[in-house]
VOMIMAR-805137 format. One record per atom (N, C-alpha, C): residue in three letters; x, y, z. Coordinates in steps of 0.02 Angstrom, whole numbers, plus 50000, padded with zeros to 5 digits. Each point is the difference from the previous one (the first is absolute). Example, Ala and Ser with C-alpha at 12.3 -4.5 7.8 and 13.67 -1.06 7.14 Angstrom:
! residues 2
ALA506604971650390 ALA499555005950000 ALA500455006050000 SER499825005349964 SER500425005950003 SER499615005550037 
END
This chain:
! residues 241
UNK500434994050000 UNK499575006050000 UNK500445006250000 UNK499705005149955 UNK500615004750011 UNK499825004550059 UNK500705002850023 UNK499795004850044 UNK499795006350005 UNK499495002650030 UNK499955005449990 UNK500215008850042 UNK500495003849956 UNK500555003050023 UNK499715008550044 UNK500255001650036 UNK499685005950053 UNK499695005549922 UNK500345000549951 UNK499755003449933 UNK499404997549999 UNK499844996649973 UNK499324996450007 UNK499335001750045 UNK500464999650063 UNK499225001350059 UNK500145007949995 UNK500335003849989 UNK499985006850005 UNK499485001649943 UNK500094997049954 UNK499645002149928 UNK499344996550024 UNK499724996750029 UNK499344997150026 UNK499825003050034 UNK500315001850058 UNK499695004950070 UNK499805008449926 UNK500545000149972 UNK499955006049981 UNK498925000949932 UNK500204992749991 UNK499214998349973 UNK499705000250033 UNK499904994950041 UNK499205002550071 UNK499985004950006 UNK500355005650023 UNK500005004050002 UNK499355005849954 UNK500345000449963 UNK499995004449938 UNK499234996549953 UNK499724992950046 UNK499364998149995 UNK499365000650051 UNK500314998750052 UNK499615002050053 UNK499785007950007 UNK500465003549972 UNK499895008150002 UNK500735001949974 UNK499835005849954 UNK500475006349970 UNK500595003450049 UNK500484997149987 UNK500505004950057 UNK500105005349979 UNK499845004750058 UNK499995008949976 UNK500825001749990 UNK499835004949947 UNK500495001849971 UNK500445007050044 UNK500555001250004 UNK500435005250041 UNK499315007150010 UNK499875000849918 UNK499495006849982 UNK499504995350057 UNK499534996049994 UNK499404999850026 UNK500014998650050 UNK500674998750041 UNK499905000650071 UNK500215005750025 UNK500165003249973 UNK500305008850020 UNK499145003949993 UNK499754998249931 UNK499195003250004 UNK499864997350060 UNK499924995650010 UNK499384995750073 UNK500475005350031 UNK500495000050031 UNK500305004150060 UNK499585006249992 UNK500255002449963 UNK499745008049989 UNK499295000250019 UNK499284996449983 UNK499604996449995 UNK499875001550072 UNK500114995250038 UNK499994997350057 UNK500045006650060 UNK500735005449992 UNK500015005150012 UNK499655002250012 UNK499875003549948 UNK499355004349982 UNK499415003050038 UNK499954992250008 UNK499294996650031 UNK500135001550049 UNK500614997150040 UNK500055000750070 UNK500255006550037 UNK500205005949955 UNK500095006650009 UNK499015003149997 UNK499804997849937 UNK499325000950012 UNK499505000250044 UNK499984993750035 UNK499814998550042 UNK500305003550086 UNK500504999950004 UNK500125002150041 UNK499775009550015 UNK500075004649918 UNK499855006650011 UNK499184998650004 UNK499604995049974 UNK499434996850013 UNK499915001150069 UNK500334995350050 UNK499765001850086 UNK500315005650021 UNK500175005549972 UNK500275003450044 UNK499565007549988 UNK499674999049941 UNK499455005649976 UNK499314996850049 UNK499834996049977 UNK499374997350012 UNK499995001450090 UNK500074999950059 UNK499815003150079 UNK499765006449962 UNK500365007649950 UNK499825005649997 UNK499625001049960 UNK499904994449944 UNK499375000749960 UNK499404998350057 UNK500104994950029 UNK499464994550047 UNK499725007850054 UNK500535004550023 UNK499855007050014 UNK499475003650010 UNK500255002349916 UNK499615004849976 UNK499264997649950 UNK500014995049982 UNK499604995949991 UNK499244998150029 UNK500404998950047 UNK499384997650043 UNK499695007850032 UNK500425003450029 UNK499605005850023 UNK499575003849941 UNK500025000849954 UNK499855003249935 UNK499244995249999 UNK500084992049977 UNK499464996050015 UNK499445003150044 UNK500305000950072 UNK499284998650054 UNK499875008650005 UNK500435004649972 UNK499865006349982 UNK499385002749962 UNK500224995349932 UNK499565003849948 UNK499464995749996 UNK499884993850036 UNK499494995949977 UNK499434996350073 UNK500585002050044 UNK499434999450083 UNK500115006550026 UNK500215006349981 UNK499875005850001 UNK500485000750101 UNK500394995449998 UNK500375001550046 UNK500455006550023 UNK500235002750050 UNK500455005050010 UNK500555001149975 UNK500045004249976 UNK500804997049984 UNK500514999550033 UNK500095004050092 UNK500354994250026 UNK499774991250027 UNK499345003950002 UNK499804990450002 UNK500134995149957 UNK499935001949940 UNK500204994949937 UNK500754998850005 UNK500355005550029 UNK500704999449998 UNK500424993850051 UNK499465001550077 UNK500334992850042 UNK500004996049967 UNK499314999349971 UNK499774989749947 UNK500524998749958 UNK500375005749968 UNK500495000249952 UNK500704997250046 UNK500085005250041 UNK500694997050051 UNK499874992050034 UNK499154999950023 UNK500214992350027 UNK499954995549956 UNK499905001849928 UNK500144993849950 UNK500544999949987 UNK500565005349993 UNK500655000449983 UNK500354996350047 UNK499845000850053 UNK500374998050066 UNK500094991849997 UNK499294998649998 UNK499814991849982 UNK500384995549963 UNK499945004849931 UNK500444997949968 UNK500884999750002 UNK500205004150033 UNK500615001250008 UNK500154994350048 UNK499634996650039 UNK500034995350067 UNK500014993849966 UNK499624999249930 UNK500084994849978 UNK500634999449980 UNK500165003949959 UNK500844998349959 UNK500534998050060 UNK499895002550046 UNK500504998750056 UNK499714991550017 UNK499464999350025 UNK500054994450026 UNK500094995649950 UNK500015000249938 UNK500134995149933 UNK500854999750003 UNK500295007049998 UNK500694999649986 UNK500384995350064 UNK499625002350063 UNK500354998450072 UNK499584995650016 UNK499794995449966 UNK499584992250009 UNK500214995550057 UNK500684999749987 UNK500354995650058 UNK500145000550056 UNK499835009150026 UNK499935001250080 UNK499934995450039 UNK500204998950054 UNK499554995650056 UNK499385004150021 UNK500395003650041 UNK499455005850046 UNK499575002649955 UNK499435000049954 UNK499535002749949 UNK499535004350056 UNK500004999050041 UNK499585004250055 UNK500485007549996 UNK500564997850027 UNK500315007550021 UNK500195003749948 UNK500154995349940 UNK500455002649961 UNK499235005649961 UNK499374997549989 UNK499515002449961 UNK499865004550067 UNK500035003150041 UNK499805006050054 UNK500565005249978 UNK500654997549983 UNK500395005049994 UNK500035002749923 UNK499644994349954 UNK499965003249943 UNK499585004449983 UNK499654998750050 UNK499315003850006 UNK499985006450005 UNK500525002350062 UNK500065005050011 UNK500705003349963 UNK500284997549959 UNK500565002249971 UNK499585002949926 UNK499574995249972 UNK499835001249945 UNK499525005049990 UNK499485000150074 UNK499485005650002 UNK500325007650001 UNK500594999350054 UNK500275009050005 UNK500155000149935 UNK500434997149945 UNK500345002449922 UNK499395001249988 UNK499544996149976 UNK499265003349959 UNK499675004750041 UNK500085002550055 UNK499565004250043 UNK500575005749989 UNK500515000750001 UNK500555006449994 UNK499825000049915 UNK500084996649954 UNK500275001549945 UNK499125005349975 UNK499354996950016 UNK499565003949997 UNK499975006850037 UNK500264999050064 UNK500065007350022 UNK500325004449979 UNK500634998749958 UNK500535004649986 UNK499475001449930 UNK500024996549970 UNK499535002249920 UNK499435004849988 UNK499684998050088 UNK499365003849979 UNK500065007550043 UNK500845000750023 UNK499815005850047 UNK500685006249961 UNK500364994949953 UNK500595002249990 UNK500335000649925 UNK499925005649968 UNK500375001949920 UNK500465002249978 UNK500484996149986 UNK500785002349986 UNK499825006649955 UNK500455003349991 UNK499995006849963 UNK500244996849938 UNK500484994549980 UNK500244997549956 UNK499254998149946 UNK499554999050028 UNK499284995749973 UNK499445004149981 UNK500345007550029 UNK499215006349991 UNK500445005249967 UNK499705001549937 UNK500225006049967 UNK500075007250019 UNK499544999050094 UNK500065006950007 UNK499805001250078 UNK500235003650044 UNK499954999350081 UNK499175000349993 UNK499625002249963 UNK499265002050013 UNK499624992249968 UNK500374998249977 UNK499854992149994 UNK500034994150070 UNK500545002150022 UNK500154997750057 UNK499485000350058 UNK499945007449967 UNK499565002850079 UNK499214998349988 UNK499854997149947 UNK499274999349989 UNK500054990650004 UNK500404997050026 UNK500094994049980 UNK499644994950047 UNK499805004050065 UNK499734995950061 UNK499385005049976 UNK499565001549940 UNK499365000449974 UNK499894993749948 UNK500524995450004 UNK499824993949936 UNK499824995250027 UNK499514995749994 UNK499664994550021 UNK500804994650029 UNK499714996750047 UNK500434995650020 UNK500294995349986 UNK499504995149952 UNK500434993749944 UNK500275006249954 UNK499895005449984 UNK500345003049944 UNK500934999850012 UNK500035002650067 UNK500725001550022 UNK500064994550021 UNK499704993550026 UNK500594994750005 UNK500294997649929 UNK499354999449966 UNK500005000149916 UNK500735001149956 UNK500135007650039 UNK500635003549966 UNK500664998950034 UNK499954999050083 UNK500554994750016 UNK500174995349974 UNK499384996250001 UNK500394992249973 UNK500395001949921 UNK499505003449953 UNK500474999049936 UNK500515005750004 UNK500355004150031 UNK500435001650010 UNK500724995450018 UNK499764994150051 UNK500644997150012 UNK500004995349928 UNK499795000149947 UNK500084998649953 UNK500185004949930 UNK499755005450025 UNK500215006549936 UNK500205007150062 UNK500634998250004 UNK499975005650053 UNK500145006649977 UNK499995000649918 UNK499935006549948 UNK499315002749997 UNK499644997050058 UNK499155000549971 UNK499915007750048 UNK499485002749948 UNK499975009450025 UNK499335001049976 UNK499605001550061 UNK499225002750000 UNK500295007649981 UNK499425002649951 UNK500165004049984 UNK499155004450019 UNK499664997550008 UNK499335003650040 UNK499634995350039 UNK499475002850056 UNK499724996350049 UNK499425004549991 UNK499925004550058 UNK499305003549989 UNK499725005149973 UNK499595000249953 UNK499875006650001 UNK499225002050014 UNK499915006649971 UNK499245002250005 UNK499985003249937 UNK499275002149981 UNK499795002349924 UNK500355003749978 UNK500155005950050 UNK500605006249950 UNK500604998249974 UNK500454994750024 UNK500344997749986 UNK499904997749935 UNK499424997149960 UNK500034999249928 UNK499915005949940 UNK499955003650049 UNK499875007749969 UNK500425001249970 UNK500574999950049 UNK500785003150020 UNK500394996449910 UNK499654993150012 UNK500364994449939 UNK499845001149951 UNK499345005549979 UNK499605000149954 UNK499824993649972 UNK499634998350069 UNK499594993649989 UNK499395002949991 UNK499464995849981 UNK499435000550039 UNK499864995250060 UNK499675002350041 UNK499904998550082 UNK499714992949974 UNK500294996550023 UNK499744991650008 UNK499664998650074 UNK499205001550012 UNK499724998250057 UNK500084993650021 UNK500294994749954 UNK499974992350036 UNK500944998550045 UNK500285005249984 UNK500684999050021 UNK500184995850058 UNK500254996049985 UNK500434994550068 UNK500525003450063 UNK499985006149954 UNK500725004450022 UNK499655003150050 UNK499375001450015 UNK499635003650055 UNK499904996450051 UNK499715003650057 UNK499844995950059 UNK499464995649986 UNK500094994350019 UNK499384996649976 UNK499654998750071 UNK499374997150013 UNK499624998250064 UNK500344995150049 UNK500494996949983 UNK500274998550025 UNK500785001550026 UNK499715008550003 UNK500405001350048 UNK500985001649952 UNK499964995649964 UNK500695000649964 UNK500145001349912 UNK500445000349979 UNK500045001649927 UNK500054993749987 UNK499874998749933 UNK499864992349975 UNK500505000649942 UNK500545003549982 UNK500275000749929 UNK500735004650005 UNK500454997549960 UNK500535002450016 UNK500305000549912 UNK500655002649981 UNK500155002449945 UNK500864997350007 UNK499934995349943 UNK500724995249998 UNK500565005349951 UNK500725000650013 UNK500205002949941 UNK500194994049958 UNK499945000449924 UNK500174994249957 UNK500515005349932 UNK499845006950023 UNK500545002949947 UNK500674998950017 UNK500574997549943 UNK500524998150007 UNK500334995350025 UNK499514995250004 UNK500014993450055 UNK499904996049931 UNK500424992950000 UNK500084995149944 UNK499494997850017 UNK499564999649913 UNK499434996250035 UNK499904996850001 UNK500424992850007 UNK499844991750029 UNK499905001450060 UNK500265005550046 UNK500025002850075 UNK499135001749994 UNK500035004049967 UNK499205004650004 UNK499344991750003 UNK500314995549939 UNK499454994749981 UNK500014996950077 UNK500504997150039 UNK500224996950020 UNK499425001250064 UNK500175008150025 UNK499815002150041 UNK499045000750000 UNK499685003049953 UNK499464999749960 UNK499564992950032 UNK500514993049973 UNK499524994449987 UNK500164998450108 UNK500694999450008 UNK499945000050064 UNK499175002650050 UNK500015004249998 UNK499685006050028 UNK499094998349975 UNK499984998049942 UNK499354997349973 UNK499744995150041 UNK500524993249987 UNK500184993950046 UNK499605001650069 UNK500255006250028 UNK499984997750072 UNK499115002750008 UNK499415004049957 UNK499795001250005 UNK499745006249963 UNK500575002550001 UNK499925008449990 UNK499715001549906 UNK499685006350017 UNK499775002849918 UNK500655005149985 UNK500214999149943 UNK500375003649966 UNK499895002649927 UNK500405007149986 UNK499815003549945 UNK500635002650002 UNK500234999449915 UNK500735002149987 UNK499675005749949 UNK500195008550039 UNK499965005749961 UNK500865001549971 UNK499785001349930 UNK500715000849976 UNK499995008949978 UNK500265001249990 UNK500375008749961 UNK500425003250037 UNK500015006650000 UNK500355000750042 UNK500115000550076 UNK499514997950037 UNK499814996750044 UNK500104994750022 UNK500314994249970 UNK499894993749989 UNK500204995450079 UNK499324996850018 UNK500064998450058 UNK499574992350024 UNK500094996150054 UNK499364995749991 UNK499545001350063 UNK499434998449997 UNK499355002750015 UNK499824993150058 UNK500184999450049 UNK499794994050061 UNK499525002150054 UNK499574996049988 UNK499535002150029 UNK499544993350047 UNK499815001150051 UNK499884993950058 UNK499155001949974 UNK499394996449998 UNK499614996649957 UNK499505002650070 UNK499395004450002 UNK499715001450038 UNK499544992450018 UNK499664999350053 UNK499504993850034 UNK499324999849971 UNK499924994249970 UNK499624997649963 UNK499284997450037 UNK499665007549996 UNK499454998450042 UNK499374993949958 
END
């Protein structure tokens, strides 16, 4: 019988092989990598948006549609964020022993960040973010999901610049407008302004789209005025009696 030489079974293994399934090529396992990446960069800017979408989201929800407060809508917003934030921990930190102590201290670690990061937002406007100190100074007249609203996408566009908040009728005078009686920009019955004025002049606009569909996403009505003016138009959605 003849024998058969290590050439042989190499060239066989190298058949099963190449029958059982296609061995990827240098290119198509570098795609899958890349691939794979991707995904897992995706995913990851995936959980790390979603607590501030889950946010503003939800308060906007029990706002415009159970005609909630808007700091009331705003706790429901923080204790869903919170919730959620408790989950990722106890998923990531699964293997704790102590799940009792360790979930009291997450509790309270995770509630002050979402309880500070809303306070600072809704009480506090970098000058970097308002085109003008009288912007600033009219800024605790803007509804309350509005300015956490503009926190959160700030730590994501921290080029972002309100360029108006409130006004009253003469003010469209001034623009040689005519007076728009339905304006968002006024006090509304509830106490706050419902509408704020994005700058999008000179801003790339994958930034402007980016920001736009963001901002849609979370709820909000938007209107992109262009000329020389050119600005976007956000506006929190009065209660749907």
């Amino acid at each position: 019988m003849e024998k058969i030489s290590q050439k042989d079974i190499d060239w066989l293994l190298n058949l099963n092989t190449n029958q059982g399934g296609k061995t990827l090529s240098s290119t198509q396992k570098k795609k899958r990598f890349v691939l794979r990446l991707l995904a897992t960069v995706l995913l990851i800017l995936g959980l790390i948006v979603l607590p501030f979408f889950l946010l503003i989201r939800t308060s906007i929800f029990l706002n415009i549609n159970f005609g909630f407060n808007g700091w009331l809508a705003l706790i429901f917003g923080i204790v869903a964020t919170i919730l959620l934030l408790l989950f990722y921990l106890l998923i990531l930190f699964r293997k704790v022993e102590n799940k009792r102590v360790f979930l009291r201290f997450s509790l309270a670690g995770v509630s002050a960040l979402v309880l500070g990061f809303c306070i600072f937002g809704a009480f506090y406007l970098s000058s970097v973010n308002a085109k003008s100190d009288e912007v600033r100074e009219v800024y605790r007249s803007l509804h309350p999901i509005l300015r956490v609203a503009v926190a959160t996408t700030t730590l994501a566009d921290g080029g972002l610049v309100i360029t108006d908040i409130q006004r009253i009728p003469e003010d469209y005078n001034e623009m040689g407008l005519s007076v728009n009686a339905q304006s968002l920009h006024y006090v509304q019955q509830s106490g706050y302004v419902h509408a704020i004025d994005l700058r999008t002049h000179g801003r790339w606009e994958v930034r402007n789209f980016l920001l736009r569909t963001s901002l849609e996403m979370m709820g909000f009505q938007t209107l992109r005025h262009v000329g020389t003016a050119d600005h976007l138009h956000v506006a929190l959605p009065l209660h749907k009696k």
